[in-house]
C-alpha positions in Angstrom: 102.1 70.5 -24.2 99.6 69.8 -21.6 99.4 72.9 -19.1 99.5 71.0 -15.7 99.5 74.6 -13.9 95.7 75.4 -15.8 93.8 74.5 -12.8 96.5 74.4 -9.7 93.7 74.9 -7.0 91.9 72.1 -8.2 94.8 69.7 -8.4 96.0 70.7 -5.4 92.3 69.9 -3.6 92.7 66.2 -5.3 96.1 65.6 -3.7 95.6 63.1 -1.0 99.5 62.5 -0.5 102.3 64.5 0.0 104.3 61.7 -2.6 101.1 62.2 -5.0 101.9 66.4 -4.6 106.4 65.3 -5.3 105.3 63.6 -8.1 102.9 66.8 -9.7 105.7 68.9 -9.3 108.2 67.0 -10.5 105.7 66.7 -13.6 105.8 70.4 -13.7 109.6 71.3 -13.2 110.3 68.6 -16.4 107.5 70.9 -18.4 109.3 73.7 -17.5 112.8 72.0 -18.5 111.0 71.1 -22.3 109.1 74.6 -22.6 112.4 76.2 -22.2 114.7 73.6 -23.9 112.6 74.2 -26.6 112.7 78.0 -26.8 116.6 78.2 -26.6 116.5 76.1 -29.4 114.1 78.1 -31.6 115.3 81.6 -30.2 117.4 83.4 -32.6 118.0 86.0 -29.8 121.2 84.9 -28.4 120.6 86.8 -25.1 117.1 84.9 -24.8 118.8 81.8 -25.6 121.2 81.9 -23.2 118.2 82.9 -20.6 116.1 79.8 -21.7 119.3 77.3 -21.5 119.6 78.9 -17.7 116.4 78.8 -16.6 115.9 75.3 -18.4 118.9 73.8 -16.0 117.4 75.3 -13.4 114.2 73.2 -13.8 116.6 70.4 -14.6 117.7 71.1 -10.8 114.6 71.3 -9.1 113.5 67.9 -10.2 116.6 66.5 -9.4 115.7 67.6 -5.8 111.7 66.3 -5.4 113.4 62.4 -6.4 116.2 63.0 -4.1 112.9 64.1 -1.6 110.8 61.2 -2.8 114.1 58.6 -2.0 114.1 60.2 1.4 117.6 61.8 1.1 118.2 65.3 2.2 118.3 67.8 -0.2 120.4 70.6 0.1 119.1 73.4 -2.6 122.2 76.2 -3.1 120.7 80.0 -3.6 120.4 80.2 -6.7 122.9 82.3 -8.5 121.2 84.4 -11.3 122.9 86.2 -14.1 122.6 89.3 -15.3 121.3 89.2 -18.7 119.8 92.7 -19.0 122.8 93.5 -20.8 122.8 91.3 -24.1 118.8 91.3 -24.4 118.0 95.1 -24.3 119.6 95.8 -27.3 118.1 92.7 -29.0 114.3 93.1 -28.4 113.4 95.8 -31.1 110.3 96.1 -33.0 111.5 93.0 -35.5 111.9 90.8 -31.8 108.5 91.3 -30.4 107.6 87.7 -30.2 110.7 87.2 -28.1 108.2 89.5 -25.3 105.1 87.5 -25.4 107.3 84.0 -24.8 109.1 86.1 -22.1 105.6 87.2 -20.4 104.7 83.3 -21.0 107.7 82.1 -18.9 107.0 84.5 -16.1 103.5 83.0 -15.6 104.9 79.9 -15.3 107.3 81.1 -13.1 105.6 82.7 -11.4 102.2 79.6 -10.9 105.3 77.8 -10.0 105.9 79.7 -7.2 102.9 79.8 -6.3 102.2 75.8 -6.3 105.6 75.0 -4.1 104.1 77.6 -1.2 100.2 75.7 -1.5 102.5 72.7 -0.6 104.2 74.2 2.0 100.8 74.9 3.6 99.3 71.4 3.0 102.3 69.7 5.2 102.7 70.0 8.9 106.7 69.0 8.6 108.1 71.3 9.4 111.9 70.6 6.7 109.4 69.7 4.4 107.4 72.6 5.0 111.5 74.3 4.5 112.0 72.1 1.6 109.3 73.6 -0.5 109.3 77.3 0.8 113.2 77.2 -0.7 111.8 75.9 -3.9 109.4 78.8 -4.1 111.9 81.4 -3.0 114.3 79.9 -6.3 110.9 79.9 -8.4 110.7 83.8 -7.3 114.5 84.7 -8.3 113.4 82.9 -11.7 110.2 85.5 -11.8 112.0 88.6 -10.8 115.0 87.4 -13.9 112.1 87.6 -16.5 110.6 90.5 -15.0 113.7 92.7 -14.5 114.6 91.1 -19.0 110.4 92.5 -19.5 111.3 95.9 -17.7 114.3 96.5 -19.6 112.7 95.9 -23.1 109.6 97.7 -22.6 109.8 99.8 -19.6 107.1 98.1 -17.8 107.9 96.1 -15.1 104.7 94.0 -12.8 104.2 94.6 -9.7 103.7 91.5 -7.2 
């Protein structure tokens, strides 16, 4: 799977339209919804999977919302309601689930560049609901960060600081 987050800056400098910078991200929320279809499916860490089938909907969602932006509809993005998984993964990372740790830290780069991306496009328009429309996006890309990060803290006792 091509990482369309490698370069961000650089794709972001060759973005002449705001339809051209819809269209990157809706490229990137459907890699998200395959990178973590595909890990629920290949997780045999039921708390994990049930992280990756969330977080995969949630992608699901956010590309749901750049069409219904590129169509011109409003878009009304709902807070995003997290669960708290802490509770069926900490007993299930242990020394035999390590691998489970390095996908995790995985996700919360992508989560994380994610974030990241919707905020560059909130600074490259001048509208100011689309500039609202993207800054929402990155706030929901954030929650999605501070999930993996608070699942990371709990298994290892490290947790980033950002």
């Amino acid at each position: 799977m091509q990482d369309i987050l490698k370069d961000v800056d650089v794709e972001l400098e060759n973005i002449s339209t705001l339809e051209e910078a819809v269209e990157m991200a809706i490229a990137l929320e459907d890699q998200g919804y395959d990178f973590y279809l595909e890990r629920a499916k290949l997780s045999g860490n039921p708390g994990a999977k049930k992280t990756y089938e969330f977080l995969a909907e949630e992608e699901k969602h956010h590309a749901q919302y750049l069409h219904k932006f590129l169509e011109g509809k409003e878009v009304e993005i709902p807070e995003s309601r997290i669960p708290d998984f802490r509770g069926s993964l900490n007993v299930e990372f242990t020394e035999n689930n390590l691998e489970e740790i390095g996908i995790m830290l995985g996700a919360l780069r992508f989560e994380r560049k994610s974030e990241y991306f919707y905020h560059e496009l909130e600074k490259k328009t001048t509208d100011r609901a689309e500039q609202e429309f993207f800054s929402k996006i990155a706030k929901v890309e954030r929650g999605h960060y501070e999930l993996i990060d608070s699942l990371l803290d709990e298994a290892t006792g490290f947790r980033m600081q950002t």
